[in-house]
DOLUM-590270 format. One record per residue (C-alpha): residue number from 0; residue in three letters; y, z, x. Coordinates in steps of 0.001 Angstrom, whole numbers, m for minus. Layout:
+-----+------+---------+---------+---------+
! pos ! code !      c2 !      c3 !      c1 !
+-----+------+---------+---------+---------+
! NUM !  ala !       Y !       Z !       X !
...
+-----+------+---------+---------+---------+
END
This chain:
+-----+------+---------+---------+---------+
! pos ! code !      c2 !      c3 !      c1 !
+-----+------+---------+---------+---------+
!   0 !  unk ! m111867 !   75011 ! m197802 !
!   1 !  unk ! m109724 !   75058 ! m194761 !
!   2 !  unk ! m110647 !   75672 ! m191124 !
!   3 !  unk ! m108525 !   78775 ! m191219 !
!   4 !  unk ! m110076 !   79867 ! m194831 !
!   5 !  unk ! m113467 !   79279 ! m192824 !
!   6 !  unk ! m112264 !   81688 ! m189722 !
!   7 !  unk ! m110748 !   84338 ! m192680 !
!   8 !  unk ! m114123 !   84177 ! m194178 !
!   9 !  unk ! m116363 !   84802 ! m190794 !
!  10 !  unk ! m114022 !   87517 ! m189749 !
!  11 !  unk ! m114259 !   89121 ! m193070 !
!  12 !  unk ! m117724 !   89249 ! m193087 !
!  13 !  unk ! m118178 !   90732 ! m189465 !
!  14 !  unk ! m115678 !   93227 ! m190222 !
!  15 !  unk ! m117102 !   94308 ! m193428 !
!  16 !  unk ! m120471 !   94651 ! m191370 !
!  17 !  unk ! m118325 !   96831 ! m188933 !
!  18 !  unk ! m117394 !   98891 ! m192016 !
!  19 !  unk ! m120532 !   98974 ! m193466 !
!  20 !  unk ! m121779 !  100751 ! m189538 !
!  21 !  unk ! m119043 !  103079 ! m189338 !
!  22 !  unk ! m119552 !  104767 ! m192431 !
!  23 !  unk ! m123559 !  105165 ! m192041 !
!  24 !  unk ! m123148 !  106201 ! m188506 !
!  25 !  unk ! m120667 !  108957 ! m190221 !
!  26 !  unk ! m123304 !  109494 ! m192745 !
!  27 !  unk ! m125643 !  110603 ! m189964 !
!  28 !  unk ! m123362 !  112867 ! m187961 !
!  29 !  unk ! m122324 !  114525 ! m191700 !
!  30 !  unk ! m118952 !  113107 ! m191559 !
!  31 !  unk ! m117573 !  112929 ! m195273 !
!  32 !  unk ! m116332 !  109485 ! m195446 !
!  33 !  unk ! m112688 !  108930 ! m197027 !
!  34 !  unk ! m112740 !  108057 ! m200433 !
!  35 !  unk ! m110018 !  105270 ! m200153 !
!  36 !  unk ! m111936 !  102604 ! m199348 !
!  37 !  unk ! m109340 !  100303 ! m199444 !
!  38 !  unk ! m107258 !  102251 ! m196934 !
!  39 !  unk ! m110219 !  102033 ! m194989 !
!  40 !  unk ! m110111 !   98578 ! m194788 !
!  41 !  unk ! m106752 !   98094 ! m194548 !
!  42 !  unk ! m107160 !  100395 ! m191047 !
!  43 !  unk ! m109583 !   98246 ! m190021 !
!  44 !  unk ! m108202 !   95094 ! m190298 !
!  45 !  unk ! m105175 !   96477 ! m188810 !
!  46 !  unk ! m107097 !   97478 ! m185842 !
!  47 !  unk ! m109595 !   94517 ! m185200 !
!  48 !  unk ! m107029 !   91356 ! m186584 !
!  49 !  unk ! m103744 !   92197 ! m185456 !
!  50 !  unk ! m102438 !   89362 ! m184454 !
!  51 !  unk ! m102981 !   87294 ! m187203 !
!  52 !  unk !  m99824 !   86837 ! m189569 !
!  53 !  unk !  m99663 !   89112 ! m192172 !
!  54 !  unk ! m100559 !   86980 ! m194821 !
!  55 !  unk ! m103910 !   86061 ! m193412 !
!  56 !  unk ! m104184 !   89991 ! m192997 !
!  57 !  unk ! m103696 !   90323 ! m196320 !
!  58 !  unk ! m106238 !   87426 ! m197193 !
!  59 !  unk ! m108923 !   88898 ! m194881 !
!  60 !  unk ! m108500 !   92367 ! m196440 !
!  61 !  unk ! m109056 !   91007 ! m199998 !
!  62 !  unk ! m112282 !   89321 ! m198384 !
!  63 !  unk ! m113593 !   92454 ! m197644 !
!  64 !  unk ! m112751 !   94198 ! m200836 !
!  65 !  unk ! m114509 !   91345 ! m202756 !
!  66 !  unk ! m117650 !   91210 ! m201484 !
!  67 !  unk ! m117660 !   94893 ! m200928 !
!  68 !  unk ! m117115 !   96182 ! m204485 !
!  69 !  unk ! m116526 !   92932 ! m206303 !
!  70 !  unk ! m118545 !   89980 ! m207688 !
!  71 !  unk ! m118058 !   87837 ! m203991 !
!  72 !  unk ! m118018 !   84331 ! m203955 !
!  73 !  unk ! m117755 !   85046 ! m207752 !
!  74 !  unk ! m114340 !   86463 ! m208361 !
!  75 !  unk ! m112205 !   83426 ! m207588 !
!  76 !  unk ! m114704 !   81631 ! m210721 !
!  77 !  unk ! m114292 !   84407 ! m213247 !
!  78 !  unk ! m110516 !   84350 ! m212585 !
!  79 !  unk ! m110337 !   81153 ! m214331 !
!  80 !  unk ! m109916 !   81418 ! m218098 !
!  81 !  unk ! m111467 !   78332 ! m218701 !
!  82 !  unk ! m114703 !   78503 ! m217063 !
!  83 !  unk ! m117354 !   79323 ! m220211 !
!  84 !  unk ! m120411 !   80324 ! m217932 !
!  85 !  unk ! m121244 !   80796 ! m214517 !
!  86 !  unk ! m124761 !   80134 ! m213152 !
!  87 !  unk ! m126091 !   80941 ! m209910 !
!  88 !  unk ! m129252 !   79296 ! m208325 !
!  89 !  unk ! m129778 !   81136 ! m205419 !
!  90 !  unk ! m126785 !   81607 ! m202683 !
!  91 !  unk ! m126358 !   77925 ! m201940 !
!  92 !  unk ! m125603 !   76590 ! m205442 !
!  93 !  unk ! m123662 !   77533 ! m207970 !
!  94 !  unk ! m122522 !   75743 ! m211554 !
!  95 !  unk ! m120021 !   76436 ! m214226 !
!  96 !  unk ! m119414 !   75452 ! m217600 !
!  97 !  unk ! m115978 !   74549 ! m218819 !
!  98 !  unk ! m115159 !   72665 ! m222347 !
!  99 !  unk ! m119051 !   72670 ! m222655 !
! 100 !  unk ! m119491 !   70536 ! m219999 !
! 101 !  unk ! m121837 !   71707 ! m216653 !
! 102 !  unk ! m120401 !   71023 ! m213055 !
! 103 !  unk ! m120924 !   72321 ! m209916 !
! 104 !  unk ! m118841 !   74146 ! m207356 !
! 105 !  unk ! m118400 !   74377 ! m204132 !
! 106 !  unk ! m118819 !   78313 ! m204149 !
! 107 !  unk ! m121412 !   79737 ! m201934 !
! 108 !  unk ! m123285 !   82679 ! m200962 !
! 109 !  unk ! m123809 !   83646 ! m197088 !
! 110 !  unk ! m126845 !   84747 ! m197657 !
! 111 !  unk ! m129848 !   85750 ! m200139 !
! 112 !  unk ! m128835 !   89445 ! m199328 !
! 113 !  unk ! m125005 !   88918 ! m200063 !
! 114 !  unk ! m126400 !   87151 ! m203662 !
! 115 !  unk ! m128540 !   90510 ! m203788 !
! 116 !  unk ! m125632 !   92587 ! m203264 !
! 117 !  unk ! m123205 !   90806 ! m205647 !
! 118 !  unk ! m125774 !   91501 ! m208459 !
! 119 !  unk ! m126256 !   95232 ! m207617 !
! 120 !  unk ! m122938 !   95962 ! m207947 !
! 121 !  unk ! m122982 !   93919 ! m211431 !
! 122 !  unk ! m125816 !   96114 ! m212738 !
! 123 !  unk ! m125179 !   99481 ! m210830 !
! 124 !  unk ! m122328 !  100586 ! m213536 !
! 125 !  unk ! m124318 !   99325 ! m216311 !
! 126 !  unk ! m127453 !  101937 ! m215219 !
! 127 !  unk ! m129593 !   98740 ! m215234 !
! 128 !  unk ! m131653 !   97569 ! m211862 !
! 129 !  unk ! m133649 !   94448 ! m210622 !
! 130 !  unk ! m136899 !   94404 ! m208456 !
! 131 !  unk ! m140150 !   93292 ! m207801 !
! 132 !  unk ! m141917 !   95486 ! m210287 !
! 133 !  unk ! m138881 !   94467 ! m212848 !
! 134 !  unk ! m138019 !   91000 ! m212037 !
! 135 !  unk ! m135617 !   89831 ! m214735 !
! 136 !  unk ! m132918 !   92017 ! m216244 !
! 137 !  unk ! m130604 !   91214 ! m219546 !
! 138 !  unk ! m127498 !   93103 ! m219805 !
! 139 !  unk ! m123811 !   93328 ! m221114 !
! 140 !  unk ! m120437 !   93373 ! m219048 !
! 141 !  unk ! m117338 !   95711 ! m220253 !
! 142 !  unk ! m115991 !   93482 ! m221954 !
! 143 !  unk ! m118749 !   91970 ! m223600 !
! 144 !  unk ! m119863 !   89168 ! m221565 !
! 145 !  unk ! m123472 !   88688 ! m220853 !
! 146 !  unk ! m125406 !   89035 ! m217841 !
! 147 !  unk ! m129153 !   87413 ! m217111 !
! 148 !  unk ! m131091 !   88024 ! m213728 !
! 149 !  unk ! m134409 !   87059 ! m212615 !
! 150 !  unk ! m135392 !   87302 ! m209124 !
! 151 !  unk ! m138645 !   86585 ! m206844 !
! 152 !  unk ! m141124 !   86184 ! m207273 !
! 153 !  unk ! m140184 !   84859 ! m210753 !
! 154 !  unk ! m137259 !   82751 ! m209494 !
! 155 !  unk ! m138928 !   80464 ! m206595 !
! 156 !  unk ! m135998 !   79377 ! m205396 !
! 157 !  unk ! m134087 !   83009 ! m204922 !
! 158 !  unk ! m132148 !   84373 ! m206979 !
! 159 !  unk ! m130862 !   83556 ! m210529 !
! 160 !  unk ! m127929 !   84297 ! m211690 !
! 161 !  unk ! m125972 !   83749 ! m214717 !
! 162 !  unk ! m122681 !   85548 ! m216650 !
! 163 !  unk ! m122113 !   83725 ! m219933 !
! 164 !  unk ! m118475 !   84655 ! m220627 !
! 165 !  unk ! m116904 !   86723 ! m223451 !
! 166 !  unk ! m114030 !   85694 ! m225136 !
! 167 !  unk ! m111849 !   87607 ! m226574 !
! 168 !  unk ! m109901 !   85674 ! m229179 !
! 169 !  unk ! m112272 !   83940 ! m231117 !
! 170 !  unk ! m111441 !   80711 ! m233422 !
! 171 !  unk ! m110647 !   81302 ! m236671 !
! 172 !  unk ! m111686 !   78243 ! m239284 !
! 173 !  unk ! m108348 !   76805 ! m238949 !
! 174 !  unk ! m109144 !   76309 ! m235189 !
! 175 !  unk ! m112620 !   75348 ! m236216 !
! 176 !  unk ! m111399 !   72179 ! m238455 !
! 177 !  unk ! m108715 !   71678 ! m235414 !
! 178 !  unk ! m111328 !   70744 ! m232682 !
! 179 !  unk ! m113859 !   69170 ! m235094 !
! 180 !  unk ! m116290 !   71674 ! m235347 !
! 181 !  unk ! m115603 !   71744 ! m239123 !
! 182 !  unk ! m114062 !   69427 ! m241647 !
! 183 !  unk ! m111494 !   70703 ! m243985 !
! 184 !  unk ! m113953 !   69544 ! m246866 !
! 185 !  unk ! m116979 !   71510 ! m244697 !
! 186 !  unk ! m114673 !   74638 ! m244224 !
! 187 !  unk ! m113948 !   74469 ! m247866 !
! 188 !  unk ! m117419 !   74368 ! m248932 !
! 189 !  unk ! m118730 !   77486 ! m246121 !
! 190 !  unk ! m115653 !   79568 ! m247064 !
! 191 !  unk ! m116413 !   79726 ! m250775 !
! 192 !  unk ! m120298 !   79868 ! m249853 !
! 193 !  unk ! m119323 !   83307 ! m248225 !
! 194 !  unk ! m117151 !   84551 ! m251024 !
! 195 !  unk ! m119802 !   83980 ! m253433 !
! 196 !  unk ! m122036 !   86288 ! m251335 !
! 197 !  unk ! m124821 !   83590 ! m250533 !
! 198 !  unk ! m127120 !   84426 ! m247359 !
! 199 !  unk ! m126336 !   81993 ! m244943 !
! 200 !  unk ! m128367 !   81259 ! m241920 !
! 201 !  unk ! m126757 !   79293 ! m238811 !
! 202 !  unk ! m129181 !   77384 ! m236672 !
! 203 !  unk ! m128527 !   75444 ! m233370 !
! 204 !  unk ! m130096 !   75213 ! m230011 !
! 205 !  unk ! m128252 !   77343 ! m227089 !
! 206 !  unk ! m124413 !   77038 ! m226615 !
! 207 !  unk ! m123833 !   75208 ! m230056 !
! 208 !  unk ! m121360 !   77490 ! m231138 !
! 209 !  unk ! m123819 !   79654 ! m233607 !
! 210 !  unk ! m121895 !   82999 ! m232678 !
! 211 !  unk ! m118772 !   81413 ! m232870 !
! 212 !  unk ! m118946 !   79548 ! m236187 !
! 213 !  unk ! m120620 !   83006 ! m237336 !
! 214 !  unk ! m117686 !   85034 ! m236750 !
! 215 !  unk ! m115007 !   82482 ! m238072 !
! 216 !  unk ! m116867 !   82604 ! m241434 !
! 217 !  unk ! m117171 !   86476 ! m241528 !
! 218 !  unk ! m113201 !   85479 ! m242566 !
! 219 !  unk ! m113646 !   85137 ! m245961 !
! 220 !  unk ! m115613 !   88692 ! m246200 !
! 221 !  unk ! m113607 !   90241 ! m248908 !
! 222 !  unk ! m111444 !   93029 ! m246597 !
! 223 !  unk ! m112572 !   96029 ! m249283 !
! 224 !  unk ! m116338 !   95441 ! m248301 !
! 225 !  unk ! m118616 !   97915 ! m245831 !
! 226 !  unk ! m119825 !   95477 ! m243152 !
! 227 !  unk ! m122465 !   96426 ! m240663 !
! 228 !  unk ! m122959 !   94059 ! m237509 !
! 229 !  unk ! m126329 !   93995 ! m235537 !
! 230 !  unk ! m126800 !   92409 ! m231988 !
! 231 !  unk ! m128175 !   92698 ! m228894 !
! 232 !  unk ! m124871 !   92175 ! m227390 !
! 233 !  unk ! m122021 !   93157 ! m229151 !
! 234 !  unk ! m119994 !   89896 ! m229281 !
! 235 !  unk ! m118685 !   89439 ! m233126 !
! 236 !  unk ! m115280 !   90080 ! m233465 !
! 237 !  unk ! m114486 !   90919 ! m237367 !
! 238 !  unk ! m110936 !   91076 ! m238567 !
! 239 !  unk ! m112137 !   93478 ! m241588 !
! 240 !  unk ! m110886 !   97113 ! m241467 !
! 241 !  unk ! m114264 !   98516 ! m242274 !
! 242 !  unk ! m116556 !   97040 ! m240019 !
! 243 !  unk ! m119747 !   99441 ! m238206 !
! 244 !  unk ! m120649 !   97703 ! m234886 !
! 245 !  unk ! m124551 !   98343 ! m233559 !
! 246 !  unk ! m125987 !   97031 ! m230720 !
! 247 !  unk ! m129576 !   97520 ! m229384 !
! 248 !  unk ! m130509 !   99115 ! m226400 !
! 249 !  unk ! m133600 !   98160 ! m223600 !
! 250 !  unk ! m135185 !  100402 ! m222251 !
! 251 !  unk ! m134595 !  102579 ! m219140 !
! 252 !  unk ! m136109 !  102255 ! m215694 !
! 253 !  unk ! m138971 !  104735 ! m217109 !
! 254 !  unk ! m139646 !  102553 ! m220126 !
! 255 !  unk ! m138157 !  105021 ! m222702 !
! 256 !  unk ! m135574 !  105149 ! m225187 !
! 257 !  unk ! m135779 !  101125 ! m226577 !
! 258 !  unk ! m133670 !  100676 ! m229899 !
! 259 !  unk ! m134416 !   96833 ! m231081 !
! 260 !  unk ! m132873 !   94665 ! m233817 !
! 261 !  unk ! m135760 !   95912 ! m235918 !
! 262 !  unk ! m134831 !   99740 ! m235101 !
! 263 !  unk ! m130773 !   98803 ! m236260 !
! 264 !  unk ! m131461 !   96618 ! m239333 !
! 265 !  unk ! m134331 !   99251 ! m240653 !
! 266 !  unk ! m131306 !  101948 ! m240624 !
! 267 !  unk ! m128557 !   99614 ! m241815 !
! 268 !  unk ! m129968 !   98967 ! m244794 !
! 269 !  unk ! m129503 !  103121 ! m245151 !
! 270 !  unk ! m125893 !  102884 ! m244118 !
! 271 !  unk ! m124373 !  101444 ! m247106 !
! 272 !  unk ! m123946 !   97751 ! m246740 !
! 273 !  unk ! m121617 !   95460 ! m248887 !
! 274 !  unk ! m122973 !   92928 ! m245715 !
! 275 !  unk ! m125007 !   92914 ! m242884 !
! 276 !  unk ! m124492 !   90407 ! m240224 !
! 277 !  unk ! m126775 !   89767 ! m237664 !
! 278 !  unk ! m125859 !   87930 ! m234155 !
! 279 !  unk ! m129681 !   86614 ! m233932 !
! 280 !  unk ! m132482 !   86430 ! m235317 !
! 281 !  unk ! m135277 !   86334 ! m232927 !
! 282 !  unk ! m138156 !   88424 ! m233721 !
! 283 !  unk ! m140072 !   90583 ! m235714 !
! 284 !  unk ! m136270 !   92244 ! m237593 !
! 285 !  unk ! m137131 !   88436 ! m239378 !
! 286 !  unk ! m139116 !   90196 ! m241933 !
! 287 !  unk ! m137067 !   93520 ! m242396 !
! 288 !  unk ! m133947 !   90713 ! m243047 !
! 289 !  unk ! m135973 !   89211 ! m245499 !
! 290 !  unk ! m136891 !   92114 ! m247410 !
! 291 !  unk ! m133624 !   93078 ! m247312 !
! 292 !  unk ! m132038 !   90245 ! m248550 !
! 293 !  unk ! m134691 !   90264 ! m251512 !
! 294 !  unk ! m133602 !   93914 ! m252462 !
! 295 !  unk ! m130185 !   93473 ! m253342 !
! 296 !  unk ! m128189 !   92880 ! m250057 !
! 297 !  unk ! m126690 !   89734 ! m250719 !
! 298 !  unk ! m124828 !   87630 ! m248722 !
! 299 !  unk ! m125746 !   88145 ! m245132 !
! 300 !  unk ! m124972 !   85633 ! m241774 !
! 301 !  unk ! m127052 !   85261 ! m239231 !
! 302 !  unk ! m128337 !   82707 ! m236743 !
! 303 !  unk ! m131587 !   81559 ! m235132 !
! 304 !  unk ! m132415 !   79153 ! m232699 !
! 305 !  unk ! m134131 !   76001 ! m234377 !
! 306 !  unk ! m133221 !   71901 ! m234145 !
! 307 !  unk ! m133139 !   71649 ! m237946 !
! 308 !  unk ! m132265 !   73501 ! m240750 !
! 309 !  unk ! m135942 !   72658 ! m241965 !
! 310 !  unk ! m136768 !   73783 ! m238552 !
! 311 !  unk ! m134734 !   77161 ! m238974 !
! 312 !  unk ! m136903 !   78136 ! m242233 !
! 313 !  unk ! m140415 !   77326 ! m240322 !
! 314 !  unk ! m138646 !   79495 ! m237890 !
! 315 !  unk ! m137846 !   82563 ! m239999 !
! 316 !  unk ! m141385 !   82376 ! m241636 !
! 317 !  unk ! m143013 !   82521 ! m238514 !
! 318 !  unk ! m140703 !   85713 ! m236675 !
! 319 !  unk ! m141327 !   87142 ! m240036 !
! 320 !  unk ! m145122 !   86469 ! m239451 !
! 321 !  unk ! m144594 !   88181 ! m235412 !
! 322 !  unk ! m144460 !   91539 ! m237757 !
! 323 !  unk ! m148488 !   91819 ! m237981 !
! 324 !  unk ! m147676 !   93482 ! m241378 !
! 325 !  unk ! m150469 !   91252 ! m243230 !
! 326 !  unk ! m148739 !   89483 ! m245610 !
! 327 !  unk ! m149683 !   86387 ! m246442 !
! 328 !  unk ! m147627 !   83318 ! m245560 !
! 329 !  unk ! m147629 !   82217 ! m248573 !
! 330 !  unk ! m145539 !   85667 ! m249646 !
! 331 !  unk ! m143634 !   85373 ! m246724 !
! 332 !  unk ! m142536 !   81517 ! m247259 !
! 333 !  unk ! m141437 !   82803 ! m251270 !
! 334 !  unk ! m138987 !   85839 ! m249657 !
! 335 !  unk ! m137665 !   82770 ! m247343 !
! 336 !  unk ! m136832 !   80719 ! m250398 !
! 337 !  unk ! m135293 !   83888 ! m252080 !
! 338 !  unk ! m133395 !   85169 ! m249284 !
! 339 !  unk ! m132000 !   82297 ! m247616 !
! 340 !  unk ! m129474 !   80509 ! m249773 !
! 341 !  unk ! m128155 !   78176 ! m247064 !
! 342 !  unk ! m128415 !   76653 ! m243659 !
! 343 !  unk ! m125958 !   75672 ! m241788 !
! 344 !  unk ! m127126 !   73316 ! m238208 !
! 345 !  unk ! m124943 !   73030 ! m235445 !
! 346 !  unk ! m125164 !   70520 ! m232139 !
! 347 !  unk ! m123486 !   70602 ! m228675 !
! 348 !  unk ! m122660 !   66938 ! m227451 !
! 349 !  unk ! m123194 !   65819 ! m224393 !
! 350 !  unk ! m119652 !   65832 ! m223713 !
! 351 !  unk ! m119571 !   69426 ! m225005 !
! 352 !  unk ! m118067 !   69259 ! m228023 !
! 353 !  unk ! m119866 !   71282 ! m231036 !
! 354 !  unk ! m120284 !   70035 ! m234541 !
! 355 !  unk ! m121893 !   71307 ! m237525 !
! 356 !  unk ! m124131 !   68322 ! m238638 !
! 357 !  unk ! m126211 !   69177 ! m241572 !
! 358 !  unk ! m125628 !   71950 ! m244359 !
! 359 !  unk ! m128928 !   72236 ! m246234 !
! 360 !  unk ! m129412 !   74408 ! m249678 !
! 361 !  unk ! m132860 !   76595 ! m249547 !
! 362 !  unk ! m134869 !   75295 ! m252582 !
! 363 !  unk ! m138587 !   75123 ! m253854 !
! 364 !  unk ! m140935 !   72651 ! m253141 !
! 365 !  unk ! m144335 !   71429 ! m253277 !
! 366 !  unk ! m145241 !   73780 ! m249888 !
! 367 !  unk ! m143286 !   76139 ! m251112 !
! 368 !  unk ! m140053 !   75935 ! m249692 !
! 369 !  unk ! m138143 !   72570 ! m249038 !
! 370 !  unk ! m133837 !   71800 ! m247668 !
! 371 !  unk ! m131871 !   69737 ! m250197 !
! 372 !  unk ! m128909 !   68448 ! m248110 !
! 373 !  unk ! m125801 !   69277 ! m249464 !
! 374 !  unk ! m123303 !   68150 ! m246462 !
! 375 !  unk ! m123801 !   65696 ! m243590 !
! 376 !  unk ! m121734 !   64768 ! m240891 !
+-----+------+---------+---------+---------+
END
């Protein structure tokens, strides 16, 4: 940054503070402030900066719009197509992802308050808030990207931020075998796997591509089939013509009206589905999946965090378990074996590059239910 972009910034800042004075001190006298904000402060940089050039004008007036009803330091990030993820550790340090790899910035905030105000303005149109008494928020952008907060005294350090970025064209399995993620033998394999109507389960630790790979295989869904997605938020893209799209809902600032997972997949299975497709699987919906999958609904994707596909089964048993039903593992382990057909592991490098590794078919063993590897990088 440049000794002038360094003046631009200072100036902006005082003169949104300006702003920010005016208008309450017209609050109190029962003014009705103008509407146009931005003609406001387009007067007021008019009046307080005129002899800069116009072009630094211009620069200082965007200042003020951004951290006045923008993201802040934020915007110029988000701009740029190719940054994945934005994370924000307090107002002095800030990362991004790009091509899976982490890096930092030199994007700051002026203070804890202007962090404080950047993420108000993020959850104010969603109807979500952030306090003390309700320290960590999870929430979705307009266009579907997804936004975590967690602030003192949970975060030590200040404030945490982070806005995991949607994308709007997703890969297709051509794309997939293009950057390596699949092989054309692999892709081959998944896509008549799919067609067939096996259950598939995708496992991977965060940022492996699950979602991705997920919605590249929902390709080879026959286009004539009813399919109903489920997530918490709504990032699956299908390319079928009949496709129902649910998403869960937290609850309000009173506690009240919570629809989870669970709620979603317990009235899917009422809705008619040729499929169901799930975004995640991370809780008690586990056994509801399973007992749908063991009562005719064949062929659902999903994923689930796990480091193995081995991993991903123990996993599903013991979400399934989180239900506090009172089945018996042993009856829960036999609707794994029944439901689950295959699983397919993914891995992020450290260069950032994702790969699916392992595909493993679900079949019985001695403890009930054992992976035979069928594919293996």
């Amino acid at each position: 940054m440049t000794v002038a972009d360094r003046h631009a910034e200072a100036l902006a800042g005082d003169l949104r503070r300006r702003l920010v004075e005016r208008r309450r001190a017209e609050a109190i006298a029962g003014v009705v402030a103008d509407d146009d904000l931005e003609g406001a402060v387009t007067a007021l940089v008019s009046e307080q900066a005129a002899v800069l050039s116009e072009g630094r004008r211009s620069q200082v007036r965007e200042l003020i719009l951004r951290d006045t009803v923008g993201l802040g330091p934020l915007e110029e990030l988000l701009s740029d197509p190719a940054v994945e993820e934005v994370m924000v550790n307090g107002p002095d340090q800030v990362f991004i992802e790009r091509a899976g790899r982490i890096e930092p910035t030199e994007v700051r905030f002026g203070s804890e308050s202007a962090l404080r105000d950047a993420i108000e303005r993020i959850l104010a149109p969603l109807g979500r808030r952030v306090d003390e008494l309700s320290p960590m928020v999870d929430a979705r952008l307009a266009d579907g990207s997804r936004v975590n907060v967690v602030i003192p005294p949970l975060a030590v350090d200040g404030p945490m931020l982070s806005i995991r970025r949607f994308t709007a064209a997703r890969p297709d399995p051509a794309e997939l075998v293009a950057s390596g993620t699949l092989t054309s033998v692999l892709r081959d394999l998944l896509a008549e796997a799919v067609e067939a109507r096996r259950s598939i389960l995708i496992s991977g630790g965060t940022g492996s591509g699950k979602t991705t790979l997920l919605n590249a295989l929902s390709a080879y869904i026959r286009p004539e089939e009813r399919v109903i997605t489920i997530e918490d938020a709504a990032e699956l893209r299908l390319r079928q013509p009949h496709v129902v799209r649910l998403e869960s809902r937290p609850p309000s600032v009173e506690g009240r009206g919570e629809v989870t997972i669970r709620d979603l997949l317990r009235n899917a299975l009422r809705m008619r589905p040729d499929r169901i497709v799930i975004g995640e699987v991370r809780g008690r919906e586990a056994l509801d999946l399973l007992t749908g999958l063991n009562t005719g609904h064949e062929g659902a994707l999903s994923t689930v965090h796990a480091n193995s596909p081995a991993d991903a089964l123990r996993r599903l048993e013991t979400l399934a378990l989180m239900a506090g039903v009172g089945l018996p593992h042993d009856a829960i382990r036999d609707q794994v074996r029944r439901g689950i057909e295959l699983v397919v592991h993914m891995t992020r490098t450290p260069e950032g590059a994702r790969h699916v590794v392992e595909v493993g078919e679900v079949v019985e063993a001695l403890g009930g239910v054992g992976i035979r590897e069928v594919w293996c990088r």
